[in-house]
C-alpha positions in Angstrom: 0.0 0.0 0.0 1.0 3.7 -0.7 1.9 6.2 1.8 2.9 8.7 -0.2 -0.8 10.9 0.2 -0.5 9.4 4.1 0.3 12.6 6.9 3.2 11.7 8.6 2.2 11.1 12.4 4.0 13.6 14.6 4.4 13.4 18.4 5.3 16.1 20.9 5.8 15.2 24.7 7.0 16.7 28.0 10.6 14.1 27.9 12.8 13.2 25.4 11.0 10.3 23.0 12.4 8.9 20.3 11.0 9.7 17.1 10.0 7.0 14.5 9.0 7.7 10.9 5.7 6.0 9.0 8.0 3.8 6.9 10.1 2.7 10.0 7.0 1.3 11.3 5.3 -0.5 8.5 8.7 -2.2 8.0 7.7 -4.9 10.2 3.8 -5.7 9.2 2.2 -7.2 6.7 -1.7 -7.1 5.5 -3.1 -10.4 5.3 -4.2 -11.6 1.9 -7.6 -12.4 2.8 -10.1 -8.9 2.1 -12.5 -10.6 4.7 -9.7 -10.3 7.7 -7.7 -7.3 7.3 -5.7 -8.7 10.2 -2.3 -6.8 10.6 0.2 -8.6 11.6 3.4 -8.1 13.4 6.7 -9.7 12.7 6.3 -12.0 15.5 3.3 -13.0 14.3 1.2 -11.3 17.0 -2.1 -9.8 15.5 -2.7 -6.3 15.8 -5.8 -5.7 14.1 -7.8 -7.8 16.5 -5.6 -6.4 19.4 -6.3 -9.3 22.1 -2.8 -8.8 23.6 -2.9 -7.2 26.2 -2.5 -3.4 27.9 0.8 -2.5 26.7 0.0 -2.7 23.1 -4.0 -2.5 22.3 -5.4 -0.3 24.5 -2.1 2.2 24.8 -2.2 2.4 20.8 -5.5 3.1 20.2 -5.7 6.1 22.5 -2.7 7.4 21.6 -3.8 7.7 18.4 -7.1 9.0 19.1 -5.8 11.2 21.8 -7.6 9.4 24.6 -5.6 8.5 28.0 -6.1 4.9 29.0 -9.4 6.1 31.0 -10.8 7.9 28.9 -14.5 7.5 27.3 -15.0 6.3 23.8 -17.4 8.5 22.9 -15.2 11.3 23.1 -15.2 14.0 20.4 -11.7 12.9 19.3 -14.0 9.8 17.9 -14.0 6.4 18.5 -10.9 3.7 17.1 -14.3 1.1 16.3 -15.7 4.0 14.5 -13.1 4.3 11.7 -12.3 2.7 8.2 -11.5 -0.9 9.8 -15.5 -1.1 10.8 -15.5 -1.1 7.1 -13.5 -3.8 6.4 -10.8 -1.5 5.8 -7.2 -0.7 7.9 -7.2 2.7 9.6 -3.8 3.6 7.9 -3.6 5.9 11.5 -2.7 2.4 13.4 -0.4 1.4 10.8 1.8 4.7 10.5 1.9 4.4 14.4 4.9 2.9 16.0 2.9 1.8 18.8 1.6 -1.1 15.8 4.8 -3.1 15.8 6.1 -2.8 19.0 4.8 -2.6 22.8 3.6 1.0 23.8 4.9 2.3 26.7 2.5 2.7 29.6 5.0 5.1 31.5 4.2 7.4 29.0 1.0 7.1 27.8 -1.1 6.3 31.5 -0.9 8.4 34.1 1.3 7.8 37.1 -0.9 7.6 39.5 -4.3 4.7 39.0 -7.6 5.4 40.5 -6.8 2.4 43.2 -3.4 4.5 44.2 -1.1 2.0 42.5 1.5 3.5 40.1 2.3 1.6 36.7 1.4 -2.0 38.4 2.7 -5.0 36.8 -0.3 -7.5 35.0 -0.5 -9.5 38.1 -0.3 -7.0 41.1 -3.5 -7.2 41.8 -3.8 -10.4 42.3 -0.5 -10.8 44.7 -2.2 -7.4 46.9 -5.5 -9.5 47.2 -4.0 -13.0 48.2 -3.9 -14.8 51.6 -1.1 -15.6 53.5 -1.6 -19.2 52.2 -2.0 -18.3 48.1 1.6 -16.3 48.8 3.3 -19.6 50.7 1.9 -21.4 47.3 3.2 -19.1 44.5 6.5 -18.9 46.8 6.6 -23.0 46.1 5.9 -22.5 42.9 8.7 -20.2 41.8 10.9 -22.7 44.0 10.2 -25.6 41.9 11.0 -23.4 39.1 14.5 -22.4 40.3 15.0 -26.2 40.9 14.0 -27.1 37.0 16.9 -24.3 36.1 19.2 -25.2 38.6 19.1 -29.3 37.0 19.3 -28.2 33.6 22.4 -26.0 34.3 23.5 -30.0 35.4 23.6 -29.0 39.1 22.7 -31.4 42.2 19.5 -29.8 43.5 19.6 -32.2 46.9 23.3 -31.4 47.7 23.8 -29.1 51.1 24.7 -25.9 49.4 21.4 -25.9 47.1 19.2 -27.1 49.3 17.1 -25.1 50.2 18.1 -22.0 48.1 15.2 -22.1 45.5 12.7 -21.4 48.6 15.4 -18.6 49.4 15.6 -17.6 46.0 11.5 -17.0 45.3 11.6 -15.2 48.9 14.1 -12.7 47.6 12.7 -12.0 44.7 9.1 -11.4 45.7 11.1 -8.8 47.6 12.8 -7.1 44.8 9.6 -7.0 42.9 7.7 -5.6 46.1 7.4 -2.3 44.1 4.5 -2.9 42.0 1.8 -3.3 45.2 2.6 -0.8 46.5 0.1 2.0 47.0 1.4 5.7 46.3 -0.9 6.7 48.9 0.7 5.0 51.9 4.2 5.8 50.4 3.4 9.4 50.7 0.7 9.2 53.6 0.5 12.7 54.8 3.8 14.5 53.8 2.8 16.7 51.4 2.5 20.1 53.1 2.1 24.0 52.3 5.2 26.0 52.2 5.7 29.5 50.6 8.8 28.2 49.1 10.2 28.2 45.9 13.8 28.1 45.4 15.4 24.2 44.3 15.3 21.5 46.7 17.9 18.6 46.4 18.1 15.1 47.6 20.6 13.3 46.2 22.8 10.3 46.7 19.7 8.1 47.0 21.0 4.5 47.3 18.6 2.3 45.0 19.0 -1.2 44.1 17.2 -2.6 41.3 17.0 -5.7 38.4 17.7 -5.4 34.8 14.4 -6.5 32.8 16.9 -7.8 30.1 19.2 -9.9 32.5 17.4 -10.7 35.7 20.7 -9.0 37.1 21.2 -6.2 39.4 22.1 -3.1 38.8 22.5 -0.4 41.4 23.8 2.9 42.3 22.4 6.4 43.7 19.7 8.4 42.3 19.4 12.4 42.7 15.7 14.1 43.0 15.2 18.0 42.7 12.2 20.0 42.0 11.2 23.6 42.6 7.8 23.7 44.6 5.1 25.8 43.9 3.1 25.9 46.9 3.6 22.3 47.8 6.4 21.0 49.5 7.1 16.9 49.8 8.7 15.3 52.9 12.4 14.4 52.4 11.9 11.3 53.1 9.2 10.6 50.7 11.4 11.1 47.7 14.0 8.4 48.9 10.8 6.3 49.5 9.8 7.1 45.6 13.0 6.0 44.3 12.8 2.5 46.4 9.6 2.2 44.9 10.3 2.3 41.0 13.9 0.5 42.0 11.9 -2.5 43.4 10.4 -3.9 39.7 12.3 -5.6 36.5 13.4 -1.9 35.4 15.6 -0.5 32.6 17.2 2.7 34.4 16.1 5.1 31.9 12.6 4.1 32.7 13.3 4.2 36.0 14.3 7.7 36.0 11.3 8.7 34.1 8.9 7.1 36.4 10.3 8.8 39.5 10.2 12.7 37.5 6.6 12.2 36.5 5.4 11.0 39.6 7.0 13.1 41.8 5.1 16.0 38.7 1.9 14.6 39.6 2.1 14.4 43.2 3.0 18.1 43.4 2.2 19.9 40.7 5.9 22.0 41.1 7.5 24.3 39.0 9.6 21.8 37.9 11.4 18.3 38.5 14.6 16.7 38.0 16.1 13.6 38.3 19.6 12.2 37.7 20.1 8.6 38.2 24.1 7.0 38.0 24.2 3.6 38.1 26.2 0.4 37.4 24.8 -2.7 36.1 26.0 -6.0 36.1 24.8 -6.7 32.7 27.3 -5.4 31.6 30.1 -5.3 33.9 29.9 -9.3 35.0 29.2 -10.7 31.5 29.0 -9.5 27.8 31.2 -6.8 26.9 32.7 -7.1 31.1 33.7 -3.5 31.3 33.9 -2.8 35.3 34.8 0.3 35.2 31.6 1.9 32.9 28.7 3.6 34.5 25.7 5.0 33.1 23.8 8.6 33.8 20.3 9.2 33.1 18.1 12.2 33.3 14.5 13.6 33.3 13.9 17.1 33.1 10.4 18.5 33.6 9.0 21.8 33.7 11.4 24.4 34.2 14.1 22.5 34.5 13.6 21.4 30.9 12.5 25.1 29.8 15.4 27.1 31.2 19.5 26.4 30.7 20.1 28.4 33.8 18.1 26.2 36.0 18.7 22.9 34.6 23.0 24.1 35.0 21.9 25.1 38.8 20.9 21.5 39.6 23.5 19.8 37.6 26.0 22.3 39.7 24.9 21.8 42.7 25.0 17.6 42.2 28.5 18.3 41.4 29.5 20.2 44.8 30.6 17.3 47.6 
């Protein structure tokens, strides 16, 4: 199909995105032959015309496109994705120029921070670990147990011997822990620290110790995370923003994400002037296998507000981090 009479979709957000062009994002679908299905299909083979697969692609895509956020009504004047040329038997060419068809969009970016229920960006089965006994959590620990065992054999390891004996129970206990970050509930991580203050000059916490696993590896990566902002009105207790950064650290996490997640939610919270945050971390990913550099650390950073706005503000903060 042509896209040479197709408007190019543009997008314009409050953080650095990366920017991908229609023909980038066809590259990787294909229109099924059959006129009755009009099914789209992704390179791996998942369909996106039907969209069954779940919150990260179907529901995220069409509202972006339409301009809806994840909560938003269908019947809004922006129209409705069931409405448009696929009701026909035809592909809404939008869908297909949007990169969010061929690859999983982002609910960092395109939900708000903070659900109705006071979770932030939960995982699929949060719920469901918040809501269960003490006896459904003793069984999903013995289930992730006999998983460890099935990868311990295969890696042709003695599962009965002293040292592994019991370490797959240990195992599933710590990482239910390092994954504790998904139930929890914004509302008891902030509680009532959020107070009035006629102040607005840049407050700084920074050499935040957080500790979190690489989505890619399973392995950790760790190192200290910095958290400014410039209140209007609204002040947060210190302690709360340390508490924010445990939270996001305690998932499967890529640290760019990570440092988004805290910015925008730490935006929503207060409504300040502006927010930054400056994450420096190591990750064993790389520094205990692959390319094994040890001595490599990576820097993130979100800017919001006026910290994104103004050089002279954003070269404060970065100042300031520098000063020991």
């Amino acid at each position: 199909m042509s896209s040479n009479n197709q408007k190019q979709p543009s997008t314009s957000t409050s953080s650095s995105y990366t920017s991908f062009s229609a023909n980038e994002s066809m590259k990787n679908l294909s229109i099924s032959e059959d006129p009755s299905s009009k099914e789209v299909v992704s390179q791996d083979h998942k369909i996106v015309d039907n969209i069954p697969f779940g919150s990260g692609y179907a529901a995220s895509a069409k509202a972006s496109i339409n301009g809806h956020s994840h909560q938003a009504s269908s019947s809004s004047s922006t129209g409705d994705y069931n409405n448009s040329p696929k009701s026909q038997g035809q592909v809404d060419t939008r869908f297909l120029q949007s990169p969010l068809a061929t690859r999983p969009a982002s609910p960092y970016t395109l939900n708000p921070p903070v659900d109705s229920d006071g979770l932030s960006w939960p995982s699929v089965g949060a719920h469901a670990r918040i809501a269960e006994s003490e006896e459904e959590n003793t069984q999903r620990e013995l289930r992730i147990a006999e998983a460890v065992k099935t990868i311990l054999t295969e890696l042709g390891e003695d599962v009965t011997r002293e040292g592994l004996l019991e370490t797959p129970e240990r195992y599933a206990r710590a990482m239910l822990y390092f994954t504790k970050g998904y139930q929890d509930n914004i509302r008891d991580v902030i509680k009532r620290a959020v107070f009035e203050e006629d102040h607005d000059e840049m407050v700084i916490v920074r050499d935040i110790e957080i500790y979190s696993l690489c989505e890619h590896h399973l392995v950790p990566f760790f190192g200290k995370c910095h958290i400014g902002y410039i209140p209007n009105k609204k002040v947060l207790g210190l302690s709360k923003l340390a508490r924010l950064a445990e939270m996001y650290s305690r998932r499967f996490q890529v640290q760019e994400r990570l440092t988004k997640q805290i910015a925008m939610c730490l935006s929503d919270i207060l409504k300040p002037m502006g927010v930054a945050v400056v994450i420096e971390c190591a990750h064993m990913c790389m520094v205990s296998r692959g390319v094994q550099k040890t001595g490599s650390s990576t820097v993130t950073s979100c800017m919001l507000g006026c910290f994104r706005t103004q050089q002279k503000t954003r070269e404060e903060f970065l100042g300031l981090l520098g000063r020991r």
